[in-house]
Structures are given as C-alpha cells and as structure tokens.
N, C-alpha and C positions, 0 to 999 in steps of 0.2 A: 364486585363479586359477580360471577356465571351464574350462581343456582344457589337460590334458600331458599331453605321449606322449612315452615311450622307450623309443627302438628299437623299434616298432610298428613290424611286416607281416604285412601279408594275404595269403593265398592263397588262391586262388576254389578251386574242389570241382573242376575243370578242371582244376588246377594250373598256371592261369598267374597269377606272382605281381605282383599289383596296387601292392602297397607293398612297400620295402623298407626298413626300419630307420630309419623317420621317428622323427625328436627335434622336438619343436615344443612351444613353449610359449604359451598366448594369456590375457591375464588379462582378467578380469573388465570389462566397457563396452566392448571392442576392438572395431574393426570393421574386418574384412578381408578382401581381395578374393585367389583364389587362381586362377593363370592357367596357362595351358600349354596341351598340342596334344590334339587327341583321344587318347582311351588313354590320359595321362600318370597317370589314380589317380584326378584329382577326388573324380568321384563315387562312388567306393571310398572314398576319405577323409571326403567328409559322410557317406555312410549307418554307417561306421566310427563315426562321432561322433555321429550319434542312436542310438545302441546297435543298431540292424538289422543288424551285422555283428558276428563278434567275430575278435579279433584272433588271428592265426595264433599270434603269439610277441612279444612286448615289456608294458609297461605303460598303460592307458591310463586316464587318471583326468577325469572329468567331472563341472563342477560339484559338484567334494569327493567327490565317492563314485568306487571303482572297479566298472566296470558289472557284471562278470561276475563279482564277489564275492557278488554280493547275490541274496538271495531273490527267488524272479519275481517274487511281488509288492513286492518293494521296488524290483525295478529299473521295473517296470510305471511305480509313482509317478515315481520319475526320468523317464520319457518324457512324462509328464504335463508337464516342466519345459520340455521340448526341442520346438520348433517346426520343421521338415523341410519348405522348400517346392518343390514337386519340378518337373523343366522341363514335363511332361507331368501335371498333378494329376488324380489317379484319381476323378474325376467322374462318375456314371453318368448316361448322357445325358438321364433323364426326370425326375432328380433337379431341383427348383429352384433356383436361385440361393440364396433367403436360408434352404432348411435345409442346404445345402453350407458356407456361411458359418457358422452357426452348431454347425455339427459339429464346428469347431475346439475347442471345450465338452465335446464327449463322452467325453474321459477321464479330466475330472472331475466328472461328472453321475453319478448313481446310472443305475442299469438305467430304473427308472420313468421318471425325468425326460428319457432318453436317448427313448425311445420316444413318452413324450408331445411331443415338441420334433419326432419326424417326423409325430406327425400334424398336430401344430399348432403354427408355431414361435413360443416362446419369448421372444423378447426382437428381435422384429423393427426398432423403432428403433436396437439396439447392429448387427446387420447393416448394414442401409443408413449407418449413420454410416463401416464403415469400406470399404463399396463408396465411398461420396460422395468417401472422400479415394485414390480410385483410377480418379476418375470413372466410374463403372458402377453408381452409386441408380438408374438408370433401369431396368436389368436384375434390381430385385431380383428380380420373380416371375418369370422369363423361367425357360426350360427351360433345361440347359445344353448340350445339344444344338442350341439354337437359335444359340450362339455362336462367334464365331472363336476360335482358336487364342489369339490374343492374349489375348481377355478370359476363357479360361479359365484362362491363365495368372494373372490381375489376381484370378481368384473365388478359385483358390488362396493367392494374396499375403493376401487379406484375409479368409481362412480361419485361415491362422496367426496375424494380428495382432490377431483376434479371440480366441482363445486366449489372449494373451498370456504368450510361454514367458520363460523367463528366457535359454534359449540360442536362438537364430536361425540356422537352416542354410539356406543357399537355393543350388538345384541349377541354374544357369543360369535365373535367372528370369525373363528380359526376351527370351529367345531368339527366341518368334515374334511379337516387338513391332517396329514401325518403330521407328530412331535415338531420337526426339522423345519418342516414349510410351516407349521403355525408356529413357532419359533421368529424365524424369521419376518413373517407378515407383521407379527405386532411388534416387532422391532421398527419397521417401517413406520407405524401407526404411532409408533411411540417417538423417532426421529422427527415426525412431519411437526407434530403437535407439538414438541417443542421448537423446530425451528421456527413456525410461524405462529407460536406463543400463544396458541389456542387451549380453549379446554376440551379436555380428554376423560370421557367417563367411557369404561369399558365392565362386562357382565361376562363372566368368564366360567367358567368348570373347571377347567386344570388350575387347580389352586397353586401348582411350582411355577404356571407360568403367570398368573399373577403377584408372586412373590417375584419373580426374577426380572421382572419390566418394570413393576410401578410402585411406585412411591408411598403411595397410601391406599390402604386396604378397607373396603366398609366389609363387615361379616351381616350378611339379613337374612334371617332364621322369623316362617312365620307371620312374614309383613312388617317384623320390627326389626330394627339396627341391635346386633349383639353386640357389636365392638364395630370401633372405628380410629383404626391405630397409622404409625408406620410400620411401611414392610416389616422394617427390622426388628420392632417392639412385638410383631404376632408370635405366639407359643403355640406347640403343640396341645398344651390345654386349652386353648383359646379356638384351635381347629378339630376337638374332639364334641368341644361342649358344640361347636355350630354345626357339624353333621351326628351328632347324636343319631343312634337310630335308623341312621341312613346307610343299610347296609350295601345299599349296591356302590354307595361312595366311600366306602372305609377302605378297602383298598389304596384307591386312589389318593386319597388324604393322612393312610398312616405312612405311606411312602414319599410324604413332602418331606426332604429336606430345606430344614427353616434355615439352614446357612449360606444358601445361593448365592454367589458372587458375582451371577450375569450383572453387567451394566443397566441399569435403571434408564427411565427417561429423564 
C-alpha cells in the first residue's frame, strides 16, 4: 500500500483546522483524482503526503514507512521517493529550463554532482526527452522568466517526471493551461504513472477533467472525505452536495457531464 491514513488531521499554526480525521487508503499503481471547492484541505492533504506537513494527531504511513517516526535523514531518503508538483513551481526566473528540469535529480546527487550539474548540466538529452513529451524541447535553454504560466507549469511536470518518484503528488497541475493543453498534460501524467506503475494522486478544479482521466475520485468538502467512489459510480447529486454553496463553482460543475468516455489511466 502508497498511503494510509487514520484519522489524520491538520491544524495550521493559525489554528484553523485543515483536516479532520481522514481515513483513506490508496495502494500501490492507483491514480487519483481529488476534487472539491477552495479551502476544502486539497492542498493541506498533498503536502500532508509529501511529508512537508505533519499531522496534528492520527496515523499516516507512506510508501511503508511512517514519516515522523524516522530519523531526518531517513525520512530525507523517503522524500527522495516522492515527486510534489506544485500549481505555481518555485522556479527562479533567470534559472534555465534544462538545469530546472534536471534539478528533479538533486536529492539524489551528492553535493559535487548537485553543483556541477548548475554549472553545467548533466544529462541534457534525459531533459529535452521529457520537455519533448510535454511539448516544450524547444524551450530547453530559454530563461524561465521568459515563459507563461502555462509552460512553467509543463517545466515543473517534467521536473518531477525526470526525477522519477515512486509516489506522484500533483497540486492543481493544469490550472494556467487552456482545456486542450491541460487535457493533454494529464493524459501524459496519467500514461507515465501507469506505465511505470507508480502512484498517482492529483488535486484538480475541473471536475470533467477529473472525471475523464482517473479512476477513482475522493470528494473533500471542509477537511473531510464526502464520497470516495469510481469515476463512474459519481452523480450529479454527489457533485451538487460537495460544492454546495459554491457559487463561483456552480457553473463549472452543473456543466459536468458524468458520461465522458475519455480514456482513463
């Protein structure tokens, strides 16, 4: 099993509580999509799950180890396992393309190899191989300041897939993509992770495009799990009751259609 948790919840340093007393199980190859309204936890629950938080009070066990049991530098290696791609990837803007891509490497590079690889990078054909499959070879040497939203979004994607972790977190990853191009990316993200049989938890908005990719849907409304189904078992009452309220997302969500027949991963 990738991820159990019981009765996990967070509370921020603020004290407003993020989670409350999630039970969730996700095994090993899963890939899944977790939806709900601003605030609902999301992204309290990935960074939960790359160990960058730790839990207020419950159990939380990743990839066989529990995080905050272990020696830093044991849990350090664990993070070495886990790939976190974030909606906004902390890019600094004079940084290039292909040593951003290959920095996905650097927490398991020694210090020397970490430094030679910024002045000179390292393995520049493994970069453009997984720009190419995000269409963006053309930007290997480009600043990243030279680029939009979007494709800093795609440098991040294929920052992680360069990495290759064994667990796959991704924080709204398609956010500043038109339909078409964030269509496509998580098709990618959705191909990689299963060909190399990894788990795949993704925190999405467009509810049709997590219907149309993944397999199995968590609804979190609030810090708690409302439903936790297949794609094809969710109803429109099941996506009414988890954005209740949420008028700037009724739009968005009374225009799902629950019959999508895109290919899953």
């Amino acid at each position: 099993m990738s991820l159990n948790l019981r009765a996990v919840s967070l509370r921020h340093a603020n004290a407003v509580e993020a989670l409350r007393a999630i039970d969730l199980q996700i095994d090993s190859g899963e890939q899944v999509a977790i939806i709900g309204p601003s605030g609902a936890g999301k992204s309290s629950l990935l960074n939960l799950l790359a160990t960058a938080l730790t839990p207020s009070s419950g159990e939380l066990q990743v990839l066989g180890a529990h995080p905050w049991q272990l020696a830093n530098r044991q849990r350090q290696r664990l993070r070495t396992r886990i790939g976190l791609i974030h909606q906004a990837p902390p890019l600094p803007p004079r940084q290039r393309v292909v040593t951003a891509v290959l920095a996905g490497k650097l927490g398991q590079w020694g210090l020397a190899k970490s430094l030679l690889n910024w002045l000179h990078p390292l393995d520049i054909p493994g970069a453009r191989r997984e720009l190419a499959r995000l269409d963006l070879a053309d930007k290997l040497f480009a600043q990243c300041q030279q680029l939009s939203g979007g494709q800093l979004q795609r440098v991040g994607i294929a920052r992680v897939l360069y990495q290759a972790p064994e667990l796959l977190l991704a924080d709204e990853p398609v956010s500043a993509m038109d339909p078409v191009l964030a269509d496509h990316t998580l098709a990618v993200l959705c191909q990689h992770a299963q060909a190399q049989r990894i788990t795949l938890v993704a925190s999405l908005h467009a509810v049709e495009l997590a219907l149309a990719h993944f397999p199995r849907i968590i609804g979190l409304r609030d810090g708690q799990v409302l439903f936790d189904r297949r794609a094809q078992d969710v109803d429109q009452a099941q996506l009414d009751a988890l954005y209740a309220n949420e008028h700037l997302h009724a739009p968005a969500t009374s225009a799902v259609s629950l019959s999508v027949q895109t290919a899953r991963c």
